[in-house]
N, C-alpha and C positions, 0 to 999 in steps of 0.2 A: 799607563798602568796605575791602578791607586789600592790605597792599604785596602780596601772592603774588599776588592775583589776575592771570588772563592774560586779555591783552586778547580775543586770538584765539578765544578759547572764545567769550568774549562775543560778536564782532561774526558767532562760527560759530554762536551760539544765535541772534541776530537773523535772519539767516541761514533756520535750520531751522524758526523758528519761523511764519517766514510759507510755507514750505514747506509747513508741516501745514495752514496753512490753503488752501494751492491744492488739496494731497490731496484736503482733504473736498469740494473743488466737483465732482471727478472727472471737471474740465477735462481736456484733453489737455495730457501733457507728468507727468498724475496720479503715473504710475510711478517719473520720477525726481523727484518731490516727496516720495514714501514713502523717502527716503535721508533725511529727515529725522528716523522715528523711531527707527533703531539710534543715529542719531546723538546723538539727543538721550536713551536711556538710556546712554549709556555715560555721558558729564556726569552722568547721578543715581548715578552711585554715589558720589560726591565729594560731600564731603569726608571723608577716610575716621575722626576723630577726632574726629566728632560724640557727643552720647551717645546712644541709642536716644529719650529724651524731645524730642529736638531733632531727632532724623531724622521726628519725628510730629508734628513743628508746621511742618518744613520741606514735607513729602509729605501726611500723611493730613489736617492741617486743611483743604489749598485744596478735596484729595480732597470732603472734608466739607461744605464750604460750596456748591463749584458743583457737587454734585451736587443740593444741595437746591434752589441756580437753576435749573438743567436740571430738575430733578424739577418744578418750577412751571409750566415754558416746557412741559413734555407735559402737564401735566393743561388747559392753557389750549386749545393745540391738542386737545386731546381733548373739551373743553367746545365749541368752535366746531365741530366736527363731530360734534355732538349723541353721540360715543361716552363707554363707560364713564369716569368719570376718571381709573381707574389700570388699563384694560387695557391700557396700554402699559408695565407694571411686570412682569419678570419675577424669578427668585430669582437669577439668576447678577450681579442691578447691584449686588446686595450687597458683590462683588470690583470690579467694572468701573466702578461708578459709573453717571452716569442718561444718559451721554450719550456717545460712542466714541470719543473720545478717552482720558477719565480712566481710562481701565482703567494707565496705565503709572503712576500714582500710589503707589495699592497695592501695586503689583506690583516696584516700585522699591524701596520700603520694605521690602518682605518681603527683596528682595537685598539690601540693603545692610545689614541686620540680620545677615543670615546671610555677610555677604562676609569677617567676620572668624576664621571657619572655613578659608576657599577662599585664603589668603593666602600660604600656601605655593607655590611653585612647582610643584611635583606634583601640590597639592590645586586649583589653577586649570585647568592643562593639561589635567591629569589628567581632569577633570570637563568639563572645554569637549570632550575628543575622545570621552569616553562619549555623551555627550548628544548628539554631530552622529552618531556609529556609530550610536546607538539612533535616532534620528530617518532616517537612511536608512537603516536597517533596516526596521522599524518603521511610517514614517509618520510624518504629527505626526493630533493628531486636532480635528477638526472642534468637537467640543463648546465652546462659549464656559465662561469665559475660560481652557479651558487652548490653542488652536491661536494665542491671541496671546502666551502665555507662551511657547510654545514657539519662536514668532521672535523674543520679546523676549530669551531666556538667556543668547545666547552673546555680544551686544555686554554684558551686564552681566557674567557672567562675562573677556571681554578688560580693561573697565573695572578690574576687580578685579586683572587680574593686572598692568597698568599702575600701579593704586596701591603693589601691594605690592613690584614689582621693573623697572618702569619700562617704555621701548616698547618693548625689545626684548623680554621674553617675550612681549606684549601682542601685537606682531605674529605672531611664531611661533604663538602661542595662536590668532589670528583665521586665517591662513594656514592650517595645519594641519588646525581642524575644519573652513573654508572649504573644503578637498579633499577632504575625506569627505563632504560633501553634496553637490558638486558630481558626483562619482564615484560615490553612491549614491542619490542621490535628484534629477534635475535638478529645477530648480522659478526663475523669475526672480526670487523671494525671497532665493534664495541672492547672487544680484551684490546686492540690495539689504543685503542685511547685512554682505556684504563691503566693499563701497563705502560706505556709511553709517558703520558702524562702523572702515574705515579712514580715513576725511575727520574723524571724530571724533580718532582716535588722534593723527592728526595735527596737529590743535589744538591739543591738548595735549601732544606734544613741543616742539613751535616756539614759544617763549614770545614774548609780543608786553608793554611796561612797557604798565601801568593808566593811561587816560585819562582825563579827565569820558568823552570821547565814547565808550566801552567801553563805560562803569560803564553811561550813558543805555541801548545798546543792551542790556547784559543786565537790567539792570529793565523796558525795554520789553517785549522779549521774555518775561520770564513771564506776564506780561498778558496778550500774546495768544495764547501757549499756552493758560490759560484759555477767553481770553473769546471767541475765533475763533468759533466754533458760531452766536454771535449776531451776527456780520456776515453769515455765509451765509445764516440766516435772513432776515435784513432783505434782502438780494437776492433771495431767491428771493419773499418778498411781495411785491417789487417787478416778479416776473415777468420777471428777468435770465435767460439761461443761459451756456452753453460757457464760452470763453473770459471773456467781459464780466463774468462771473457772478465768477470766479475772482477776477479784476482789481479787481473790485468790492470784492469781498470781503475781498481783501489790502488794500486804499485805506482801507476800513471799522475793519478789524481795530486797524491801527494807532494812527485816530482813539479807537477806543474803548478800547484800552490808554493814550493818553496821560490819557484822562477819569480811567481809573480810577486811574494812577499819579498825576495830581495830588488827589486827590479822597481819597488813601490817603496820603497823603506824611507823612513819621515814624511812621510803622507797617507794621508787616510781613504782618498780621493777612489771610490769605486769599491770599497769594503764596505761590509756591514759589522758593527759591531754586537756580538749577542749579549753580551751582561756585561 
């Protein structure tokens, strides 16, 4: 924990993070729970003065480890339903990982590696209004993992131009290519990344001082960014749905992030950190 830390990002990861997990139940109410993940890559481009060894213990180790849990959790299910063990293995979880969430891992990594090219003012904007032109031009395309790269770009791109020159380009940046999509392409994607990734920005303009009670919710919250997958499953064995299923799930989630944050405690080993 260090003095810079903002509260507000934290209790906005705590926040987002059980968001993701109402998403995957595909409860109603699903669509504005998906404002959780611009929200929550803009957060992974931070901190921007890591070194590349550290952006890969922060991102591609958790990538690493729960993929190989999820990778266990399919071949188990595949073994109870007398199918192949690894027909549910395709070449594109190479990027995404084994289960649909971890795809913004990698994908994070890869930006944040690269954001110190895009640092510039022109080379931020610049790239954020190509990319919305070319995408309502264009299309985004269907092929996994590039149609979730492609909603994921432009909150990592704003992220980036917030690091390098603060909210107000970051907004102009998010505003800007937000009317080029909106005028070229309609899609309710677009409010989602405009609103996700402005609820973001806004976090991190409005500083909030560092609390325990922060610090608790942003370690909480990487856990269940993880570990979410495995509260929905245990509801849904338990033959839960809609709503209750969600409810469930969010109640679950939490219990199993506090297991794993006491059960991990003085080690970083298998967390991501967001800010």
């Amino acid at each position: 924990m260090t003095a810079e830390r903002n509260a507000l990002t934290d209790y906005g990861q705590l926040l987002a993070a059980l968001g993701l997990t109402w998403f995957f139940t595909q409860a109603p109410g699903n669509r504005i729970a998906y404002l959780s993940v611009p929200f929550l890559l803009v957060l992974l481009t931070l901190p921007a003065t890591e070194t590349v060894a550290s952006k890969a213990r922060r991102l591609l180790l958790p990538f690493l480890v729960w993929s190989i849990i999820f990778a266990i959790v399919h071949v188990v299910f595949a073994v109870k339903t007398h199918d192949a063990p690894f027909g549910w293995w395709e070449n594109y979880m190479i990027l995404t990982g084994t289960w649909a969430h971890l795809w913004i891992l990698p994908f994070a990594f890869l930006a944040s590696v690269l954001a110190p090219w895009f640092q510039h003012p022109i080379a931020s904007f610049g790239t954020a209004v190509i990319l919305a032109l070319l995408m309502a031009l264009e299309g985004t395309s269907e092929t996994v993992p590039f149609g979730l790269w492609s909603f994921g770009i432009l909150p990592i791109l704003v992220g980036v131009a917030f690091i390098a020159w603060g909210w107000r380009l970051a907004l102009v940046t998010l505003l800007v290519s937000s009317a080029i999509l909106f005028l070229g392409r309609p899609s309710p994607d677009n409010v989602t990344i405009l609103v996700g990734t402005g609820l973001a920005l806004f976090c991190l303009a409005v500083r909030l001082p560092s609390t325990p009670t922060s610090d608790w919710c942003g370690r909480i919250s990487t856990w269940i960014i993880l570990s979410h997958p495995l509260a929905i499953i245990i509801g849904q064995s338990l033959r839960i749905t809609w709503v209750e299923l969600a409810l469930f799930s969010v109640v679950v989630a939490v219990i199993l992030a506090l297991i794993l944050e006491a059960s991990t405690s003085g080690t970083r080993r298998g967390r991501l950190e967001l800010s």
